[in-house]
C-alpha positions in Angstrom: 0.0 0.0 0.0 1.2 3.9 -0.9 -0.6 6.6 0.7 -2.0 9.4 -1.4 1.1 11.9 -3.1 -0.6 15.0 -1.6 -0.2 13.5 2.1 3.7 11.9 1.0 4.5 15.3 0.5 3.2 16.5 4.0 5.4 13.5 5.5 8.6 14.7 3.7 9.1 17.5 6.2 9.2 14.8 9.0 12.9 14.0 7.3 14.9 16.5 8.9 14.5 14.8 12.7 15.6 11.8 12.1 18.0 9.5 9.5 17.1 8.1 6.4 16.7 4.7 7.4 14.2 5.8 10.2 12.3 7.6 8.3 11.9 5.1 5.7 10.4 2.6 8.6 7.7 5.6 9.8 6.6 5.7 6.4 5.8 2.5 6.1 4.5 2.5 9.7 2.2 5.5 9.1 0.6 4.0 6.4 0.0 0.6 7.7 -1.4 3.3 10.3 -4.0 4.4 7.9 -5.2 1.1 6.9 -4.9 -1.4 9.5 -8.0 -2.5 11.8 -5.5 -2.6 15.3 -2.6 -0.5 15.7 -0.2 -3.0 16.7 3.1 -2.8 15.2 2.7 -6.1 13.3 -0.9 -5.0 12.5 0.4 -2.4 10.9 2.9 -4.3 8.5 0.0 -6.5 7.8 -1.9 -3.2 6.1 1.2 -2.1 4.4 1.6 -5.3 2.5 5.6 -5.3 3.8 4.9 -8.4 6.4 7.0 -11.3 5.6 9.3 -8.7 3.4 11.4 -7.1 6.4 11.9 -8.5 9.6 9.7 -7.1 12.0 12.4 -6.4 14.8 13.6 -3.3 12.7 10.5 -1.4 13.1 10.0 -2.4 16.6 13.3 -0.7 17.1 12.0 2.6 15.2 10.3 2.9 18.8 12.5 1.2 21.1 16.1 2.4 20.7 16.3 4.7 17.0 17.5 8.0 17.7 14.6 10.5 16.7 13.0 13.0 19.2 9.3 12.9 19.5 9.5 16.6 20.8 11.3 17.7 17.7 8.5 16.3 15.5 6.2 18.2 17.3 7.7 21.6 17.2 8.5 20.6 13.9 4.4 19.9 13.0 3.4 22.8 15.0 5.8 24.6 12.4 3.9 23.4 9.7 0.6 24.3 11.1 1.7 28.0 11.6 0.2 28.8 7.8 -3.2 29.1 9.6 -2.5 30.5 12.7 -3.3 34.3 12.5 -1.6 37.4 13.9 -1.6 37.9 17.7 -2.2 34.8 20.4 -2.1 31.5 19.8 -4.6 29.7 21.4 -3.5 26.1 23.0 -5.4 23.4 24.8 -4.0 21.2 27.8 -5.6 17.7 28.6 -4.9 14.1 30.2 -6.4 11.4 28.9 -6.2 7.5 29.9 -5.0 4.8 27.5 -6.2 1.4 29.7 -3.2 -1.6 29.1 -2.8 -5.0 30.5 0.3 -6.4 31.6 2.3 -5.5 34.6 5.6 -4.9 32.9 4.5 -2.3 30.8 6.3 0.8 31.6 4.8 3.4 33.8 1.6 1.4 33.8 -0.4 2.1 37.4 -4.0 2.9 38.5 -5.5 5.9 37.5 -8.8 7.8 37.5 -11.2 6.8 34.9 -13.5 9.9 34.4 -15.4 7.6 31.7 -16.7 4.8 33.7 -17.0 7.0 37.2 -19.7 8.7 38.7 -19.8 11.8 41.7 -20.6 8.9 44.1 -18.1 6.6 43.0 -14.7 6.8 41.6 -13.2 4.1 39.5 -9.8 3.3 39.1 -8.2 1.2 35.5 -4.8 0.2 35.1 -3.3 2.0 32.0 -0.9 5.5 31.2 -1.9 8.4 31.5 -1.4 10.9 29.1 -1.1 14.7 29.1 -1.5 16.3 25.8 -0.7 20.0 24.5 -2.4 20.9 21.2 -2.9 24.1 19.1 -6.4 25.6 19.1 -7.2 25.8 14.8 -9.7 27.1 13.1 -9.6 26.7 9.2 -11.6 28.8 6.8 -13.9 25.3 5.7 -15.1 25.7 9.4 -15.3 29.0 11.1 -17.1 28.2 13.9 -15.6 25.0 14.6 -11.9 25.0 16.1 -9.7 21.8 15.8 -7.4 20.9 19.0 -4.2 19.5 17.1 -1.9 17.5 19.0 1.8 18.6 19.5 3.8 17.9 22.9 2.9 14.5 25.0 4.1 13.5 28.5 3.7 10.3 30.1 2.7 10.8 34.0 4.2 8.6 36.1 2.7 8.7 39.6 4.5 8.5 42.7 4.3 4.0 43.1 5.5 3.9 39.0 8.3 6.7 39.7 9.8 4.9 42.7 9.7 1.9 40.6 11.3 3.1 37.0 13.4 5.2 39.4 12.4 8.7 38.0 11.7 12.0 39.6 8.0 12.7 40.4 6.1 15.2 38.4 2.3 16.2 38.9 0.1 16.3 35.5 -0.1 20.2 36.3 4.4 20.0 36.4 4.1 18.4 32.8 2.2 20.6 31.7 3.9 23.8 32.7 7.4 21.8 30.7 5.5 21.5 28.0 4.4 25.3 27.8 8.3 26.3 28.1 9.4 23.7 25.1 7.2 25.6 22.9 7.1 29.3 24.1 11.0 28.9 23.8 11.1 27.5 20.4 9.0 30.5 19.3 10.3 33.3 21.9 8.6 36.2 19.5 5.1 34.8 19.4 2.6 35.4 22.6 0.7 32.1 23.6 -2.6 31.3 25.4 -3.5 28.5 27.0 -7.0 27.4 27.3 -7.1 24.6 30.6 -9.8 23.1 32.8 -9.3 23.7 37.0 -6.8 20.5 36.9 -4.5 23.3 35.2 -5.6 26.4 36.4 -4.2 26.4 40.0 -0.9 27.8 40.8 1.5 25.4 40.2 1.0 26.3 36.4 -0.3 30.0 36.8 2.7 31.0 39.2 5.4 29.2 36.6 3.7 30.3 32.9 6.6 31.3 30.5 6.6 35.4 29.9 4.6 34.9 26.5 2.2 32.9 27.3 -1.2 33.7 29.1 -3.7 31.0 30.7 -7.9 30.9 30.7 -9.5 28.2 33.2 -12.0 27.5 35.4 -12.2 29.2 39.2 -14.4 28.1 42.3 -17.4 29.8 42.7 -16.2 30.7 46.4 -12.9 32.0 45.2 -10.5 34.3 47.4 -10.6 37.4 45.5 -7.9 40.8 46.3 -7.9 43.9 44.8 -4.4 45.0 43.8 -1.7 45.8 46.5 -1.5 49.2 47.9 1.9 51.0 47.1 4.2 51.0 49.9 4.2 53.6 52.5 7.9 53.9 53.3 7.3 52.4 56.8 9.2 50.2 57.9 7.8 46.0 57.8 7.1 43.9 55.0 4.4 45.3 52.1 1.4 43.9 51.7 1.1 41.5 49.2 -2.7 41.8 48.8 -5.3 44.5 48.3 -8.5 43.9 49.9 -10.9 41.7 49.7 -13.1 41.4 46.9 -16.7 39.8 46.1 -16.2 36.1 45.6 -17.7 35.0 42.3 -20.6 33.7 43.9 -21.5 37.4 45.8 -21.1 39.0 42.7 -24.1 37.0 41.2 -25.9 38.3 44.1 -26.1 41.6 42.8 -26.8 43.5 39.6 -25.9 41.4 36.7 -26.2 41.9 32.5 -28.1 39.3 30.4 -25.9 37.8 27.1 -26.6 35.4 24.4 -23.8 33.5 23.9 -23.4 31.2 20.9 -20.7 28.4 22.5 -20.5 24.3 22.6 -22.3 24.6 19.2 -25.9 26.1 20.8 -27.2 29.4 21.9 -27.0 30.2 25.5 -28.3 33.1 27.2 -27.0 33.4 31.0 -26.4 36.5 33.9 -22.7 37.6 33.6 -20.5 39.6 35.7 -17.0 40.3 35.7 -14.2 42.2 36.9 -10.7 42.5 37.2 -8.5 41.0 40.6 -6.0 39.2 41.6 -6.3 35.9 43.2 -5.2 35.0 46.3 -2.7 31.9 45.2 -1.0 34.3 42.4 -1.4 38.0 43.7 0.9 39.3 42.0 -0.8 38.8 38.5 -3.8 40.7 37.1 -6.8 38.8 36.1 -10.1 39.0 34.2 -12.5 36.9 36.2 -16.0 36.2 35.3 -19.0 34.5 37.1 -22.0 33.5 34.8 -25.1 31.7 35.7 -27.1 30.4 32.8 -31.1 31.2 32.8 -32.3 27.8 30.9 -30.5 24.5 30.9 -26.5 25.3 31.8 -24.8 24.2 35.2 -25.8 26.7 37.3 -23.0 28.8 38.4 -20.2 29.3 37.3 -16.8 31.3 37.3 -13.8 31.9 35.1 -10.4 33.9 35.0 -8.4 34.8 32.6 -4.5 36.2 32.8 -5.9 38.8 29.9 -7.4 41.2 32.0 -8.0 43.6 29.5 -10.0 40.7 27.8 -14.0 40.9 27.8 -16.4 38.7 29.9 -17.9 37.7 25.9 -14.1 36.4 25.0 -13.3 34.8 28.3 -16.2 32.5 27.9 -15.9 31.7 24.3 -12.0 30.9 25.0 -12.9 28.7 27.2 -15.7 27.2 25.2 -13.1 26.0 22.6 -11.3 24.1 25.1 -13.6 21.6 24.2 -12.0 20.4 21.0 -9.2 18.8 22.9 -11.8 15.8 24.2 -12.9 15.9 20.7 -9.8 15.2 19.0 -8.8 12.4 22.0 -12.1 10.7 21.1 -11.5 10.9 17.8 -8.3 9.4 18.3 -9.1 6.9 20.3 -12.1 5.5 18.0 -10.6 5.7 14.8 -6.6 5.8 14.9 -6.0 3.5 17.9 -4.6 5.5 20.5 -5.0 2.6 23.0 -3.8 -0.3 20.9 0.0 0.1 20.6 1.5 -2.6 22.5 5.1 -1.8 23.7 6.1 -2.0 27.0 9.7 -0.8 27.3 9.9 2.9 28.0 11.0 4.6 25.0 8.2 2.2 23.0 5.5 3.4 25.5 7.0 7.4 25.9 7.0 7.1 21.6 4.0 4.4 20.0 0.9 6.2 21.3 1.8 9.7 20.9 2.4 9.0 17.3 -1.7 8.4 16.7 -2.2 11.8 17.5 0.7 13.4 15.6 -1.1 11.5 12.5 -4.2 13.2 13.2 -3.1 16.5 13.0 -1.4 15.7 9.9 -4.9 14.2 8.4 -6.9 17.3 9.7 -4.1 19.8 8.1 -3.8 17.2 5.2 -7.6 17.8 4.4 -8.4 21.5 5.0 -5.2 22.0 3.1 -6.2 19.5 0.2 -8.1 16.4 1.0 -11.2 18.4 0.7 -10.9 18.4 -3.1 -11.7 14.3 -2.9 -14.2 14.3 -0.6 -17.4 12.9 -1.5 -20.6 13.2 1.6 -22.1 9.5 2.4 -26.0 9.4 1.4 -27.2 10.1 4.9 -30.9 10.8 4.3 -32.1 10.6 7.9 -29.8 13.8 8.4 -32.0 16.6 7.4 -29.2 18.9 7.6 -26.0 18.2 6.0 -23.0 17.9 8.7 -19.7 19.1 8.7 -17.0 16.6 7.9 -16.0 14.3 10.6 -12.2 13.0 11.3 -13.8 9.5 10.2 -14.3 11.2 7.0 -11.4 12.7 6.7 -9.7 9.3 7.3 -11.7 7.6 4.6 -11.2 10.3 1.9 -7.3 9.6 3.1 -8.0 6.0 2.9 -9.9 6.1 -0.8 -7.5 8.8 -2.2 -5.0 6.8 -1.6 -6.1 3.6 -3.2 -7.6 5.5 -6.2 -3.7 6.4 -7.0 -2.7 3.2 -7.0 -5.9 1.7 -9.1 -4.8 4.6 -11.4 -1.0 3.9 -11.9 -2.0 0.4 -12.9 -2.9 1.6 -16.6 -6.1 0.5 -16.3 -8.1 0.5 -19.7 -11.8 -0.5 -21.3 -15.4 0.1 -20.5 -15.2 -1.5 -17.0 -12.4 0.3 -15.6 -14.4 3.1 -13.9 -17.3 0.4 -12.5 -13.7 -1.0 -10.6 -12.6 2.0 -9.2 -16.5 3.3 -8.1 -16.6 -0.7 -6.4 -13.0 0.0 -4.6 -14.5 3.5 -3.6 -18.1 2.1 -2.5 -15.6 -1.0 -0.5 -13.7 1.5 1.4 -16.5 3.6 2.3 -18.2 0.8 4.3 -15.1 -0.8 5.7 -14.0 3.0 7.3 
C-alpha cells in the first residue's frame, strides 16, 4: 500500500528529525497506520503489505532504541501548522487522557482515575498511562465556527508508586504541563501564547510558573478568594502587603446586579447573567486577572466562574475561549475511535513514551492534510435521515485519506476498457463501508 502523493508530501518535512533509514520505517508505519483495523506494530505491516518482506524487529526498534525526538516532530508539526495560525495569540489546549493496558511490565503502567466509567458517588480506578497532551487551538476557513485541537507535545505521568519503581523524579500532571508550555514558548520566543485549561491546570502550580509569553484561561471556584491589587508601599518600615482587599467572591457578585448575554458556544445558543471584573487571586497575587462568574437562565450548570490572565480581555471572549477548550476531548475521542490510540502494545519505556503519541501526531497531519487538500476528494455519504448536512467528521477525513490513496494506485495500474471506472466506483463504494 502507498498513501495518497498530496499526504507523502506532507510527510517529507518529517525528514529533517531523524535518519534516512528511520524515516523510511515511519513511512511505512504510518501507512499501515491508515489502513490497519488494530494499531499493533505487526498490525500495521499486515496493512502495508511489507509483512513477511522485512523482519519485524527493525520497526520495533523505530520505537524502542532509533534515535529520533518525539519533541522535535512536534515543534517541527506545529511549524507546519503556523500557515493558519493568524496574527496575535495562539490559542493552545491542555488535557490528560487515559489509554487502559494489560500487563504489569509495561512501563509506567499504574491505576489511574477513569473519568469515563465513574460517577460523583463513585470513583473508578483502570490500570493504564496516562497521558497529558498540548495541542494548538485551529480554526480553518472550511469551518469557522468549529476550532480543531491539534496534538503537539505529549508527557507520560508517572505517579508517585511507578516513579519509585522506573526510578524517576515525580512530576504532577499540572508539572508536565507547565514543561510542555516552556518547550514551545522557547522555540517560538517572538510569538505570545494562550493557553485554554480546565481547573486541573488552572491552580498555581501552572499559573505561578507560565513562560513570559504565554497567558492561561481556566476554570475558578465559585467561592474563590478574590484581592484587589496591592497598595503601594508607605515607606514604613515592615514587609508590604502582598494583597489589596478583599473582593466579592464569584458567587456574591451573582448576588447583585448582573447583564443578560446570548452567547453562541458548545455549538448552541446560550443566554446566561454575567458579571466580571478584574482581581487578583489570592494563590497568584501578584498577576492581574479578568474573572467572570456566569449563571445560565435555561438548561447550563448553574454557576459558574472563570479567570483569565488577559485582563483587558472581555467577559464575551473569556467565555468563548474557554468554550473551545472543548476540542481537545474531541480530538482524543477521535483518536481513540478511529486511529488506535490505546492499541499500541510496547512496553519498554522509549516504545511506550513514543508508539501512542504518534496516533495523535497523524491526526493532526490528516486534519491539516484535508483543509489543506483532501477536501478536493471528498465525496458526503447518502445520509438521508440527516435533514441537515453535517460538517465533515475525522472519520471522514480518514476515509477520503484511505480512498485517495487507493484511487492512486488503481490509477498507476494503466487500467483501460469500458469497465475500468465500474472498478474504481466498487473500490470506492468497499472503502467507504469498511471505514
Amino acid at each position: 500500500m502507498f498513501l495518497a502523493s498530496s499526504f507523502a508530501i506532507l510527510l517529507q518535512d518529517l525528514a529533517v528529525v531523524m535518519s534516512g533509514p528511520s524515516f523510511h520505517n515511519l513511512t511505512l508505519i504510518v501507512t499501515g497506520w491508515v489502513f490497519a483495523p488494530r494499531r499493533t506494530v505487526t498490525g500495521m505491516l499486515l496493512a502495508a503489505g511489507i509483512a513477511g518482506r522485512r523482519h519485524h524487529a527493525s520497526f520495533h526498534r523505530l520505537f524502542a532504541s532509533a534515535s529520533w525526538s518525539l519533541d522535535a516532530i512536534g515543534l517541527l508539526i506545529f511549524h507546519i501548522l503556523e500557515c493558519w495560525l493568524r496574527e496575535g495569540s495562539i490559542l493552545l489546549a491542555i488535557d490528560d487522557t487515559l489509554a487502559p493496558k494489560r500487563g504489569l511490565k509495561v512501563f509506567g503502567a499504574n491505576m489511574h482515575y477513569d473519568p469515563q466509567l465513574s460517577s460523583r458517588g463513585k470513583k473508578i480506578t483502570r490500570w493504564g498511562h496516562n497521558w497529558v497532551i498540548l495541542g494548538v487551538i485551529v480554526r480553518f476557513p472550511l469551518w469557522p465556527d468549529r476550532p480543531f485541537t491539534l496534538p503537539m507535545l505529549f508527557r507520560l505521568y508517572l505517579n508517585r508508586k511507578s516513579a519509585v519503581k522506573h526510578r524517576r523524579v515525580y512530576r504532577t500532571r499540572p508539572e508536565l504541563a507547565v514543561e510542555m508550555l516552556t518547550v514551545l514558548c522557547r522555540s517560538r520566543k517572538n510569538r505570545r501564547f494562550h493557553a485554554i485549561v480546565d481547573s486541573a491546570y488552572g491552580g498555581q502550580s501552572v499559573m505561578a510558573h507560565l513562560p513570559a509569553n504565554c497567558d492561561l484561561t481556566s476554570r475558578l471556584l465559585i467561592n474563590a478568594r478574590l484581592h484587589a491589587a496591592p497598595p503601594q508601599h508607605d515607606g514604613k518600615r515592615g514587609r508590604p502587603h502582598r494583597r489589596g482587599q478583599r473582593l466579592p467572591t464569584p458567587q456574591e457578585m451573582l448576588q447583585r446586579r448582573a447583564r443578560q448575554l446570548n452567547l453562541k458556544i458548545y455549538g448552541r445558543h446560550q443566554r446566561a447573567r454575567v458579571c466580571d471584573m478584574e482581581a487578583r487571586l489570592y494563590a497568584v497575587p501578584e498577576r492581574p486577572v479578568r474573572v467572570v462568574a456566569t449563571e445560565a437562565l435555561r438548561g447550563g450548570r448553574g454557576q459558574e466562574a472563570f479567570y483569565s490572565t488577559c485582563s483587558e480581555a472581555t467577559a464575551e471572549q473569556v467565555l468563548i475561549w474557554y468554550s473551545w477548550r472543548w476540542s481537545i476531548e474531541q480530538t482524543i475521542r477521535d483518536s481513540k475511535q478511529h486511529l488506535g490510540f490505546e492499541q499500541p502494545q510496547g512496553w519498554t519505556r522509549r516504545a511506550v513514551e513514543r508508539t501512542a503519541p504518534l496516533a495523535l501526531l497523524l491526526y493532526s497531519l490528516i486534519v491539516h492534510w484535508f483543509a489543506s487538500e483532501g477536501h478536493r476528494y471528498y465525496r458526503a455519504l447518502p445520509r438521508p435521515w440527516y435533514k441537515r448536512q453535517p460538517h465533515a467528521s475525522f472519520a471522514d477525513m480518514l476515509r477520503t485519506l484511505r480512498q485517495e490513496s487507493v484511487r492512486e494506485q488503481i490509477l498507476c495500474l494503466g487500467l483501460s476498457g469500458p469497465g475500468t471506472r465500474k472498478i474504481t466506483q466498487l473500490l470506492d463504494h468497499a472503502l467507504a463501508i469498511a471505514a
